[in-house]
N, C-alpha and C positions, 0 to 999 in steps of 0.2 A: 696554275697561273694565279696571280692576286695582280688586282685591277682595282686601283681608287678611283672614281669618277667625281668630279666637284667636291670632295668628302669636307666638311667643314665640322668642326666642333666647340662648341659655346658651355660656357662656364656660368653659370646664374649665382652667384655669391649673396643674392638676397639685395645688393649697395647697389650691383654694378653689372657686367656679362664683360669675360672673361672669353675671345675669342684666342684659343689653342691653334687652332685651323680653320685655315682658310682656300676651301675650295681647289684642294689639293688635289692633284691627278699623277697617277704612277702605275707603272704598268711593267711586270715582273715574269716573265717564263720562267717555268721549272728550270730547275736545276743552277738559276742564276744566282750567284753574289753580290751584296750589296753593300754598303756604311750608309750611315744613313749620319751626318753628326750636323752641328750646330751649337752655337750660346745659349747656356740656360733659360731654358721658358720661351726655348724656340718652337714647341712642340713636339719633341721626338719622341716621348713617352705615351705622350699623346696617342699619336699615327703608330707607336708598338702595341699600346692596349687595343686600338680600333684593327690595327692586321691581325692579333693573338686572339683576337673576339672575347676579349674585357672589358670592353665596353662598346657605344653604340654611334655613328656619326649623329650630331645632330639635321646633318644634310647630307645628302649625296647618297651614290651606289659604291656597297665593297664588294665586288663580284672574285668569288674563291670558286675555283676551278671549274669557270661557268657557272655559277649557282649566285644567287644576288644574297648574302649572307644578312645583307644590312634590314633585310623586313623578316628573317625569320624568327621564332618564338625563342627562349632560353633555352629550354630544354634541347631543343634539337643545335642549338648555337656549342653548348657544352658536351652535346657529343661530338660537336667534327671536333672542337679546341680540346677533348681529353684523346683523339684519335690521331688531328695531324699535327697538332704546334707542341713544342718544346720550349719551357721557360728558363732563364736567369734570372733572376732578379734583382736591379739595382741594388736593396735595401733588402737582403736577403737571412739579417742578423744570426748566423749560425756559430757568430762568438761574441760571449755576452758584452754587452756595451760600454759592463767595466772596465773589460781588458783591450777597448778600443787604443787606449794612451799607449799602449806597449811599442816598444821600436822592434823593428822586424827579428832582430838575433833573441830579444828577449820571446816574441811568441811563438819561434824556432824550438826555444829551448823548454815553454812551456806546453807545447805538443808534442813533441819527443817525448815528453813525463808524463802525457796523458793528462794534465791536469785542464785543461782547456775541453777534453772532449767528456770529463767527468769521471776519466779511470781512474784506479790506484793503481801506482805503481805493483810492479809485481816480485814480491820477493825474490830472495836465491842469486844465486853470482851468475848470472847470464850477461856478462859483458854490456858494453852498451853505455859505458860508463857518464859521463856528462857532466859539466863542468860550468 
């Protein structure tokens, strides 16, 4: 079960505070499904790094599977999050940022040739041809 209680989260930017969340309440049984979406700088990354224990409310209780997650120490925070969460990553950059401009057929065609993932082609008539 994950259970937000009032979860609020503030941004100090040194100028200003920067309120992410506000006193957010959600409450989740195993096994359920969710989306979670919104307009940019809604907070949802937000409320994913505070459920994936990335980071820390600045107010409220995150209670993970009965246990109040939100006052324990790092160390013991990064073993349940290396035990029970699984990340994606928005910004997850696993092809260089040069070959961002590429149109979909063109990065098709440069992963097929392994050149994106750093191979060389491999000699010898092994069909496969590409064009």
């Amino acid at each position: 079960m994950i259970e937000l209680q009032k979860v609020s989260k503030v941004f100090d930017t040194g100028f200003n505070q920067v309120h992410a969340l506000s006193e957010v309440n959600l409450k989740l049984s195993q096994g359920e499904f969710v989306a979670i979406k919104g307009p940019s700088g809604s907070g949802k990354s937000t409320m994913m790094n505070i459920i994936g224990l990335l980071d820390r409310p600045t107010q409220g209780k995150y209670i993970l599977a009965n246990n109040d997650v939100s006052t324990m120490n790092d160390k013991t925070r990064s073993k349940i999050r290396g035990k029970v969460f699984g990340f994606v990553f928005q910004s997850y950059n696993l092809i260089p940022v040069s070959y961002t401009h590429l149109r979909a057929h063109e990065t098709l065609r440069y992963l097929r040739c392994g050149l994106l993932l750093g191979k060389k082609k491999m000699g010898g008539g092994g069909g496969g041809g590409g064009g």
